[in-house]
Kinemage of the C-alpha trace (Angstrom):
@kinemage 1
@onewidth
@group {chain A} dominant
@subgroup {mainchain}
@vectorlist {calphas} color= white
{ca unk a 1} P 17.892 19.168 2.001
{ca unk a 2} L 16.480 19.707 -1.223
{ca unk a 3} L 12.854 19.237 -0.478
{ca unk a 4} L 11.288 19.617 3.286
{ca unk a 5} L 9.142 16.498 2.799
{ca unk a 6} L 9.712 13.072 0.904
{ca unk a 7} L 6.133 10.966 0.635
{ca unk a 8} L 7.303 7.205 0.050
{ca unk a 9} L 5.035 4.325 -1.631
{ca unk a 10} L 5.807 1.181 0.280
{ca unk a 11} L 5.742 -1.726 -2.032
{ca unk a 12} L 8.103 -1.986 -4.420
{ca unk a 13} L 9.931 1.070 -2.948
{ca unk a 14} L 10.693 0.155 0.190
{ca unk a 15} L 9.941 -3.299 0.590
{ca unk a 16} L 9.753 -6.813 -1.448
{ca unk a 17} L 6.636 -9.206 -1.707
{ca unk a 18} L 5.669 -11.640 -2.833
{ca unk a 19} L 1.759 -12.855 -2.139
{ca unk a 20} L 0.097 -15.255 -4.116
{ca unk a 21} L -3.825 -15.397 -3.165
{ca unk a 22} L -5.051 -18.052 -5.985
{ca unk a 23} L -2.660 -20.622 -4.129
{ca unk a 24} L -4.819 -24.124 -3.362
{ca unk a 25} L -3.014 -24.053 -0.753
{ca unk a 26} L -4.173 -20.930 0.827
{ca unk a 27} L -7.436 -21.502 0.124
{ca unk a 28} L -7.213 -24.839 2.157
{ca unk a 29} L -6.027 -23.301 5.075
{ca unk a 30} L -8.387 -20.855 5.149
{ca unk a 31} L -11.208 -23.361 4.633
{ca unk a 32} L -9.944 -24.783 7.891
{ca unk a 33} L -9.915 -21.270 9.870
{ca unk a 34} L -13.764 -20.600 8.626
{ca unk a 35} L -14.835 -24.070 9.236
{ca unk a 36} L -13.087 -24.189 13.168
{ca unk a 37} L -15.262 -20.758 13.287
{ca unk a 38} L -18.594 -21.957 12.480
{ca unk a 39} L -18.481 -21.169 8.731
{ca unk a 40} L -17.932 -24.382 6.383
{ca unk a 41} L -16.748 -23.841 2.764
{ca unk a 42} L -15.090 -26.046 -0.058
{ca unk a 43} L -11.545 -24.399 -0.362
{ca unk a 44} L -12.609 -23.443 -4.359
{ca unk a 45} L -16.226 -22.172 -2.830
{ca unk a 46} L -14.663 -19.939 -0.342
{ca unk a 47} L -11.664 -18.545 -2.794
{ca unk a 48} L -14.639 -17.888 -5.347
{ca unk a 49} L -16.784 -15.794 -2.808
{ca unk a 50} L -14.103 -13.693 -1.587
{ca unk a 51} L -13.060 -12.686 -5.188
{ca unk a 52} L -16.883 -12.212 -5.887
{ca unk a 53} L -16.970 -10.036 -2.410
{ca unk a 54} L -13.765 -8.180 -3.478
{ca unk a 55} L -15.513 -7.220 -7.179
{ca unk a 56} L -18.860 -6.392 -5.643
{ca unk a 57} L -17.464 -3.980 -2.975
{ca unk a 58} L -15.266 -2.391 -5.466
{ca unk a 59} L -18.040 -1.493 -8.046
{ca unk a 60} L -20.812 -0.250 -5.133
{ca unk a 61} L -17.961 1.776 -3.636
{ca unk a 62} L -17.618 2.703 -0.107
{ca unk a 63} L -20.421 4.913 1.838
{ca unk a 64} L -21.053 8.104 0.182
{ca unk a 65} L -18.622 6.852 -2.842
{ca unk a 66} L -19.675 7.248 -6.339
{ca unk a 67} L -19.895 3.928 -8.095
{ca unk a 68} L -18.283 4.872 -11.039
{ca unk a 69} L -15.338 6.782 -9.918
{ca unk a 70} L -12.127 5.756 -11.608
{ca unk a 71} L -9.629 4.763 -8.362
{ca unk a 72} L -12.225 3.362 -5.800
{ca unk a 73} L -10.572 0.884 -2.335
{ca unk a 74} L -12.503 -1.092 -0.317
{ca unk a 75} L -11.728 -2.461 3.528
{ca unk a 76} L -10.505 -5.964 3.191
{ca unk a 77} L -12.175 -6.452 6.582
{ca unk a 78} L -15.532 -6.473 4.694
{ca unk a 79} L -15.021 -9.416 2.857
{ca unk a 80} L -13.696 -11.655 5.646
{ca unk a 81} L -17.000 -10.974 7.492
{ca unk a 82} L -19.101 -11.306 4.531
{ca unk a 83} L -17.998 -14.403 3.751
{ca unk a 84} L -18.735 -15.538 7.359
{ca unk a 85} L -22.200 -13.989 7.239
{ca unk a 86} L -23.158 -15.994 4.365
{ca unk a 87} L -22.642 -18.934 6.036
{ca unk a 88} L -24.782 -17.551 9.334
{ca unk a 89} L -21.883 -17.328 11.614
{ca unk a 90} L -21.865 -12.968 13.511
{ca unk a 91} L -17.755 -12.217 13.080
{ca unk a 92} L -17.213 -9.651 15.491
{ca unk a 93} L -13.823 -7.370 14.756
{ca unk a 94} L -11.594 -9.819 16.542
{ca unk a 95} L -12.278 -12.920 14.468
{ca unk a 96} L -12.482 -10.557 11.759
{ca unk a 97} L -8.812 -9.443 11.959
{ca unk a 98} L -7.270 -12.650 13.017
{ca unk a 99} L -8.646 -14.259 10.023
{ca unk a 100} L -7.358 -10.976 7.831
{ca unk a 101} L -3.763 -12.053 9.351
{ca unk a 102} L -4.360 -15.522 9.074
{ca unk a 103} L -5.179 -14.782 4.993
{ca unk a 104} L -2.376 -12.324 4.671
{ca unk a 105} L 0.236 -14.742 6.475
{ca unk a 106} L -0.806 -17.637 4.614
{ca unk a 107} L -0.809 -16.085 0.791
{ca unk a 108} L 2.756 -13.816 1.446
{ca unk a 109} L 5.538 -15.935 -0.166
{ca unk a 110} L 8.544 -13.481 1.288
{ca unk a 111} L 8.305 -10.005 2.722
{ca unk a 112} L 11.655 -8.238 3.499
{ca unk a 113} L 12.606 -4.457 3.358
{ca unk a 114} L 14.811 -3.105 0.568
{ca unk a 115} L 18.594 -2.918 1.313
{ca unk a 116} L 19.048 0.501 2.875
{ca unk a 117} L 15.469 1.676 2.985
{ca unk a 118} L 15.455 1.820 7.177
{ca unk a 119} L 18.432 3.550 7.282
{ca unk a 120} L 17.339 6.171 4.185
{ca unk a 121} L 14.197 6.816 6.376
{ca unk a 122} L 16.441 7.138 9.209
{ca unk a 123} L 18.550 9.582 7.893
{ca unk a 124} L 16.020 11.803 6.628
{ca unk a 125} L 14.616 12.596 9.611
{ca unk a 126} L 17.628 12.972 11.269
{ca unk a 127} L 18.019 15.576 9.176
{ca unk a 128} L 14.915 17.778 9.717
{ca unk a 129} L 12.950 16.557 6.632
{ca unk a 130} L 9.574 15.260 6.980
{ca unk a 131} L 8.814 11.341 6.182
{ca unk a 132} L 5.978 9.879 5.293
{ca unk a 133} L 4.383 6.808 3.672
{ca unk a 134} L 1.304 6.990 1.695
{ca unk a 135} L 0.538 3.528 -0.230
{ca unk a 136} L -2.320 2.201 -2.069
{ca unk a 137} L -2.291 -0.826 0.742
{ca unk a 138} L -4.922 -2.868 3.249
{ca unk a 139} L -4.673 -0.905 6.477
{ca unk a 140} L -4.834 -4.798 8.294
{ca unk a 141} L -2.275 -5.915 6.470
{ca unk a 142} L 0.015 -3.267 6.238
{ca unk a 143} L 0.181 -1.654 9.674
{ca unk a 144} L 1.017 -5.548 10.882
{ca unk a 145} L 3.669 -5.704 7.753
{ca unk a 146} L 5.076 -2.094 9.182
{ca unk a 147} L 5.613 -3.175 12.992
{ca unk a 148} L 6.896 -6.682 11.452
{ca unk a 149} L 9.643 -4.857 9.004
{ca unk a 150} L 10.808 -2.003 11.960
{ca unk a 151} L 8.986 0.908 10.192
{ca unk a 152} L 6.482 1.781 12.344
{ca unk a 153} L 8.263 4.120 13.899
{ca unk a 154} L 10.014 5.595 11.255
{ca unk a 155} L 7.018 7.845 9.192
{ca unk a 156} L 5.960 11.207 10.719
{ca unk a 157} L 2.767 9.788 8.989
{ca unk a 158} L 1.065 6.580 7.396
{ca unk a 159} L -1.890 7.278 5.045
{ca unk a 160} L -3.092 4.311 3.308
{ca unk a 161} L -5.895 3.884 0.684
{ca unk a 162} L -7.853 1.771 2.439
{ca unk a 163} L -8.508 4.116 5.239
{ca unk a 164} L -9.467 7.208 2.466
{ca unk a 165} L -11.463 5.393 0.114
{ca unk a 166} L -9.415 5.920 -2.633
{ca unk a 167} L -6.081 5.373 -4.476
{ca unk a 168} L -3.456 6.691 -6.088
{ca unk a 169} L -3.623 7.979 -8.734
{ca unk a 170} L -6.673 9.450 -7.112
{ca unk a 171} L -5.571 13.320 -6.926
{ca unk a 172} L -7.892 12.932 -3.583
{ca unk a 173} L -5.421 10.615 -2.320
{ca unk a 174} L -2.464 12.848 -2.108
{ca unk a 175} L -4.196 16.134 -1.216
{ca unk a 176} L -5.646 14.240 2.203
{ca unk a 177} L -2.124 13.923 2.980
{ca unk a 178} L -1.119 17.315 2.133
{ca unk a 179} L -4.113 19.357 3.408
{ca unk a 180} L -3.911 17.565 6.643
{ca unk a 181} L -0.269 18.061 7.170
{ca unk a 182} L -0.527 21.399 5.468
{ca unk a 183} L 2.196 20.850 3.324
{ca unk a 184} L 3.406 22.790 0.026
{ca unk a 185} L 3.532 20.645 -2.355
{ca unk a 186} L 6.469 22.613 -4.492
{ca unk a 187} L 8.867 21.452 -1.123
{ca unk a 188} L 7.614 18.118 -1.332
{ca unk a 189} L 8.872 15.136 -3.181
{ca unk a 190} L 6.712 11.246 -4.396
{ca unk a 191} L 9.068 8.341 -4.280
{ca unk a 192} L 7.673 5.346 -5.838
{ca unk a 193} L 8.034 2.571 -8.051
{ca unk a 194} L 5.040 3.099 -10.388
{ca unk a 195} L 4.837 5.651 -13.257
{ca unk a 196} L 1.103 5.794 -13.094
{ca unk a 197} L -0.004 5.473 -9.853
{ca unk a 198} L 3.072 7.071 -8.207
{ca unk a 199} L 4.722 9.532 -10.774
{ca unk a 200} L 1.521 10.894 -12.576
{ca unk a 201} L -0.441 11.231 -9.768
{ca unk a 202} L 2.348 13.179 -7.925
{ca unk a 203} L 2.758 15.456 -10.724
{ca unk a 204} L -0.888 16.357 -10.915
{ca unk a 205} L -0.849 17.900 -7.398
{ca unk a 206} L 1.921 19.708 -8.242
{ca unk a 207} L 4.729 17.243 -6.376
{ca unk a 208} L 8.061 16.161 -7.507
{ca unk a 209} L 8.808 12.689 -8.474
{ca unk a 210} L 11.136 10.013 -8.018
{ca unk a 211} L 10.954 6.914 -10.100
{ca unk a 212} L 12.283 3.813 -9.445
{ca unk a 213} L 12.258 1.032 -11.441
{ca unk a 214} L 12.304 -2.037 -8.957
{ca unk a 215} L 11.200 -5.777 -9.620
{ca unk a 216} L 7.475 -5.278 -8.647
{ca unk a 217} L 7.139 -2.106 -10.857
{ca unk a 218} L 4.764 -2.663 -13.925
{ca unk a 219} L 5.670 -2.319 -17.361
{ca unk a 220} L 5.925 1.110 -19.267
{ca unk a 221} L 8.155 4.008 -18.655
{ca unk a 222} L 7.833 6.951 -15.860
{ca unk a 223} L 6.590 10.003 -17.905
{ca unk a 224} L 7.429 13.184 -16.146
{ca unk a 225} L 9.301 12.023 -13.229
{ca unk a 226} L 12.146 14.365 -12.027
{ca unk a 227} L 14.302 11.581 -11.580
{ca unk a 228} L 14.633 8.199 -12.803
{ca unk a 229} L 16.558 5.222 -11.587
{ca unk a 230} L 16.556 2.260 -14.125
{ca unk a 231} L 16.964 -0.346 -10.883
{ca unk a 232} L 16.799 -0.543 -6.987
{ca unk a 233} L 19.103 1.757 -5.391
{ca unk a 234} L 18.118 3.444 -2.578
{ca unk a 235} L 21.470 5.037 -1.651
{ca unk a 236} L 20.995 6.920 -4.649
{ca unk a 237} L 18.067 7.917 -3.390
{ca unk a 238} L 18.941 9.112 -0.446
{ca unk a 239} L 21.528 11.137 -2.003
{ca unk a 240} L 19.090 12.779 -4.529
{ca unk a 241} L 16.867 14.080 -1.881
{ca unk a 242} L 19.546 15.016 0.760
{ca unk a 243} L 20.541 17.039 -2.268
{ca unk a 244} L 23.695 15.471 -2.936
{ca unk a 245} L 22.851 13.849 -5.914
{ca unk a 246} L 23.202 14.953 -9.432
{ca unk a 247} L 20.166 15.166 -11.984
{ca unk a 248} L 18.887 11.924 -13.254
């Protein structure tokens, strides 16, 4: 193996979506879910307060968060029971997450894995190597998107920004995952699909880089990755960090 542990972003590296959340339609259904719960908003009145919700919690930070740093996350829970506090109606966690789902479910367009991407995960470990995801993601979205997709089994570890606070690039971000695990980061390796967020933040802890250049990657080029991949290919992947692959 040519490094002991490969870190993976999820979206855009190892799986496809789609969401829209500014569909009418979305916003109609989920008018419905708040109104059969006690809480009655116009579709455009509730779509409006959770984007205000989303804005506000960003810029106050989380608890013990300073307001101004550069890469803050948020819980998406909070919004969901905001929204049904402002209309009087006490969301326990329950409602809370079913109407998460509900929101996620109902603004996803298509959500499939990457060709390959299970069986690159499998292989890895098979192989001794550690595996783990760490993705700038909603913890109630994602860990339902994992058991959906077959992953959840298939990461040594899942760290996710919504449960740290922060976000890649967020040098925080990626020494939680490495200070917990206790891993070096000069045998460790960032795949992702970003050059920002996944390339230049690996870098500045002193990782390795892979960049891939998939269909959800933003514009701009991957400055300082180790390797590059101009499209989708995780077989190449796999045979980069298995060490059987040539330099980029």
């Amino acid at each position: 193996m040519r490094y002991r542990h490969c870190i993976f972003d999820l979206y855009g590296t190892l799986v496809d979506i789609r969401t829209d959340e500014r569909s009418p339609r979305l916003w109609v259904r989920m008018a419905e879910l708040y109104r059969r719960n006690g809480a009655v908003f116009q579709p455009g009145e509730l779509r409006d307060g959770y984007f205000r919700l989303v804005r506000e919690l960003e810029g106050a930070g989380a608890p013990g968060q300073d307001a101004h740093e550069a890469h803050p996350e948020i819980q998406i829970e909070q919004v969901f029971q905001r929204l049904y506090g402002e209309k009087g109606v006490e969301a326990g966690d329950g409602l809370v997450r079913r109407t998460g789902l509900a929101f996620r479910a109902h603004s996803t367009q298509y959500l499939c894995l990457y060709q390959g991407a299970a069986e690159l995960l499998r292989v890895l470990r098979s192989r001794g190597c550690g595996v783990w995801l760490l993705s700038n993601a909603q913890g109630l979205f994602t860990r339902w998107e994992l058991e959906r997709l077959g992953l959840d089994g298939l990461f040594d570890g899942v760290y996710l920004s919504s449960d740290c606070g922060c976000k890649k690039p967020d040098p925080r971000f990626f020494q939680t995952l490495l200070r917990q695990r206790g891993i070096d980061p000069g045998q460790a390796v960032m795949i992702g699909n970003d050059g920002i967020c996944d390339v230049q933040g690996a870098k500045a802890v002193g990782l390795a880089a892979v960049y891939i250049r998939s269909n959800l990657s933003p514009a701009g080029p991957a400055p300082g990755a180790d390797y590059v991949l101009d499209e989708m290919d995780l077989n190449r992947v796999g045979a980069i960090l298995t060490g059987d692959g040539g330099p980029a």
